[in-house]
C-alpha atoms as one frame of an Amber mdcrd trajectory, in Angstrom:
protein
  19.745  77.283 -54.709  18.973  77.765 -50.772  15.631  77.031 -51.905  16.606
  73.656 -53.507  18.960  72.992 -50.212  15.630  73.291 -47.859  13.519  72.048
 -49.792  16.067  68.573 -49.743  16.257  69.255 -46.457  12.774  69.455 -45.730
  12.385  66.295 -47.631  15.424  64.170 -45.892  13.558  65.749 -42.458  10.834
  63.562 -43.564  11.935  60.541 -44.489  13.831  60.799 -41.407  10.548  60.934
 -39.524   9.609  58.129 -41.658  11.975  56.337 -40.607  12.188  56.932 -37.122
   8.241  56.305 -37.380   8.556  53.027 -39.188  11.226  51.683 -36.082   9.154
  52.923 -33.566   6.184  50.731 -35.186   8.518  47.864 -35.505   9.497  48.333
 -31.994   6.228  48.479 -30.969   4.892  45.281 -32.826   7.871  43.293 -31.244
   7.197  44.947 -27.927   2.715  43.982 -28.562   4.528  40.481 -29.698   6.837
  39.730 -26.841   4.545  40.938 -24.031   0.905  40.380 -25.078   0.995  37.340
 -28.115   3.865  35.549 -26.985   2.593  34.503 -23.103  -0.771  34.008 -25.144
   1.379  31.497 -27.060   2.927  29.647 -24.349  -0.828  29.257 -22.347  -2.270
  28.107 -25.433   0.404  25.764 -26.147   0.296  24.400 -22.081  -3.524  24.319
 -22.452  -3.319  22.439 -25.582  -1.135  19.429 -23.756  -3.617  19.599 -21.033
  -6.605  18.840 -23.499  -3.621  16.001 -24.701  -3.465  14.430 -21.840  -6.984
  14.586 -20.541  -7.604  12.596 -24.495  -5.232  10.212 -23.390  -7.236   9.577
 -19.720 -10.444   9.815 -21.720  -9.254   7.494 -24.063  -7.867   4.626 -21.833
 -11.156   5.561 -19.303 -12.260   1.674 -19.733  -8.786   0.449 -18.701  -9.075
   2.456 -15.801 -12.887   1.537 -14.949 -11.348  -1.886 -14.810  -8.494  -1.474
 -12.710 -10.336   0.582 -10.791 -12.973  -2.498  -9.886  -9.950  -4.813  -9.708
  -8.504  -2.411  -6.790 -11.967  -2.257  -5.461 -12.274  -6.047  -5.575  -9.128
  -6.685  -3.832  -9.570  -4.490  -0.855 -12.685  -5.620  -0.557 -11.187  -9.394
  -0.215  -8.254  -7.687   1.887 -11.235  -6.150   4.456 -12.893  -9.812   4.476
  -9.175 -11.292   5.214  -8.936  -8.681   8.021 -12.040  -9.341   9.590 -11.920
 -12.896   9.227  -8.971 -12.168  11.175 -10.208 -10.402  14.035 -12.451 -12.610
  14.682  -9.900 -15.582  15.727  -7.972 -12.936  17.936  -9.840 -12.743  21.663
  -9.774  -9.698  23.561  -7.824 -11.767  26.545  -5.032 -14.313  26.332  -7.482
 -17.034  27.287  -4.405 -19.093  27.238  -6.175 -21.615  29.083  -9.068 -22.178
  26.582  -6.187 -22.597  23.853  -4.717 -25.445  25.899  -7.925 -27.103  25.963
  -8.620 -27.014  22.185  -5.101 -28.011  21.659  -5.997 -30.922  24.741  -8.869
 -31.870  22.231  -6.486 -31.938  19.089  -3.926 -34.064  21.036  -6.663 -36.597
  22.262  -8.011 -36.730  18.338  -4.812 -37.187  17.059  -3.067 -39.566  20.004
  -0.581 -36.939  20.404   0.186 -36.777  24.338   1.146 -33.211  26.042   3.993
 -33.383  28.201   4.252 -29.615  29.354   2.550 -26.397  28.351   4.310 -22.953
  29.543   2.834 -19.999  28.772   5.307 -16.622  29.113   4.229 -13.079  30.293
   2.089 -11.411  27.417   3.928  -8.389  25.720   2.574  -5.522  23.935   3.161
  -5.158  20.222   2.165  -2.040  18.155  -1.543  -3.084  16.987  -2.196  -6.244
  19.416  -0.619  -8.128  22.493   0.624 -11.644  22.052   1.893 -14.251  24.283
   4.181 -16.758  23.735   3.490 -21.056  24.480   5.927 -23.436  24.757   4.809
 -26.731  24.453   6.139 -30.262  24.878   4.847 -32.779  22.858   5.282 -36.852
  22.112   2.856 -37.966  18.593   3.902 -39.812  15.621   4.869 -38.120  12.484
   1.590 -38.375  10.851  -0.327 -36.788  14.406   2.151 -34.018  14.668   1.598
 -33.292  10.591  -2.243 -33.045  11.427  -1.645 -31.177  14.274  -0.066 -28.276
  12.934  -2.559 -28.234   9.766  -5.645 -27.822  12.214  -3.474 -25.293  14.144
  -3.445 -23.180  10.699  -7.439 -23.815  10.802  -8.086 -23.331  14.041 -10.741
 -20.496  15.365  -7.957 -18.804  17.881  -5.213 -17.309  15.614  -2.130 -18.822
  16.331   1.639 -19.062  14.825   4.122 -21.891  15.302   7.680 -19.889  15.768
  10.027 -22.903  16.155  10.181 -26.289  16.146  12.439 -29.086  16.735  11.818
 -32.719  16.092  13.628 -35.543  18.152  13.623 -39.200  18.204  15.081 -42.013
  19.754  15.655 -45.623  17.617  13.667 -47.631  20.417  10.023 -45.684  20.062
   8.231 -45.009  16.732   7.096 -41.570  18.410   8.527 -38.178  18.102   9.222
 -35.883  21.101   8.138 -32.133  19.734   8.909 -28.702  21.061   6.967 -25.861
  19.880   7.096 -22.528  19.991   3.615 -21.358  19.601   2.853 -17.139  19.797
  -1.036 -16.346  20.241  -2.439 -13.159  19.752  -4.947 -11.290  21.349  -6.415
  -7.504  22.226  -6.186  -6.213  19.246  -6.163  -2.399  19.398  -8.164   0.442
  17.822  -5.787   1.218  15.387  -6.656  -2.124  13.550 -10.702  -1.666  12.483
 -12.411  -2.559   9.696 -12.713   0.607   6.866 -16.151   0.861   5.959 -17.151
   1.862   2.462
């Protein structure tokens, strides 16, 4: 009978060890699976929506071939705009040579000049400007061509204010205008080359 008691004993000892075997594989899988497949899980899953979304940009690559000519386009208008405008701004106030193209305008248009006051120039961030007031006596039809050859005139220019009077005797206006010119633009406006 003790030999029947160790022998069952012997044999409980090993599934014992069996068992405690089979847990320690299972704890080792889960361990292999938590530390090693499961990050190799998540970086395949994160490189699989990067190849995603790369598809997507591969797939709209013509949409953005044209918006990318349509930005190109533009800023290449914008630089033309820009140095179409740096070419009507002097490098001096030259307020004198303004008064004589607006003289010339006047005389063209029978609008007559009855006082021209330039103010001290101030410095702005990218440029300087000065600011004109002028007095002015023209019909309503000289003053509208006036102001539409000041918008096409060579010297950049920009009409602030202005106020419109008339009297019942004369068929002409008196005009006051506040006119700013620019000039000196600085370094920090240039043209981007490409």
């Amino acid at each position: 009978m003790q030999k029947l008691e160790s022998q069952k004993r012997l044999e409980l000892a090993g599934w014992l060890a069996h068992a405690v075997g089979l847990t320690i594989g299972v704890v080792i899988v889960a361990l292999a699976y938590v530390f090693l497949m499961r990050p190799i899980e998540l970086e395949c899953g994160a490189i699989s929506e990067d190849v995603d979304a790369i598809n997507q940009l591969i797939g709209r690559s013509e949409e953005i071939q044209g918006e990318h000519a349509l930005v190109q386009k533009r800023f290449s208008e914008t630089q033309q705009e820009l140095e179409d405008l740096l070419v009507r701004i002097p490098d001096s106030p030259k307020d004198a040579e303004f008064l004589a193209e607006i003289s010339r305008l006047a005389q063209r248009e029978g609008m007559e000049i009855l006082s021209f006051e330039p103010f001290t120039p101030t410095t702005q961030d990218k440029h300087h400007e000065m600011q004109i007031n002028l007095t002015t006596q023209a019909s309503y039809a000289s003053i509208c061509h006036v102001l539409s050859e000041l918008g096409r005139s060579d010297r950049l220019c920009r009409v602030d204010r202005m106020s419109i009077e008339s009297d019942a005797v004369s068929p002409l206006y008196t005009i006051k205008l506040s006119i700013t010119i620019f000039f000196a633009p600085q370094a920090g406006i240039s043209l981007v080359k490409r």
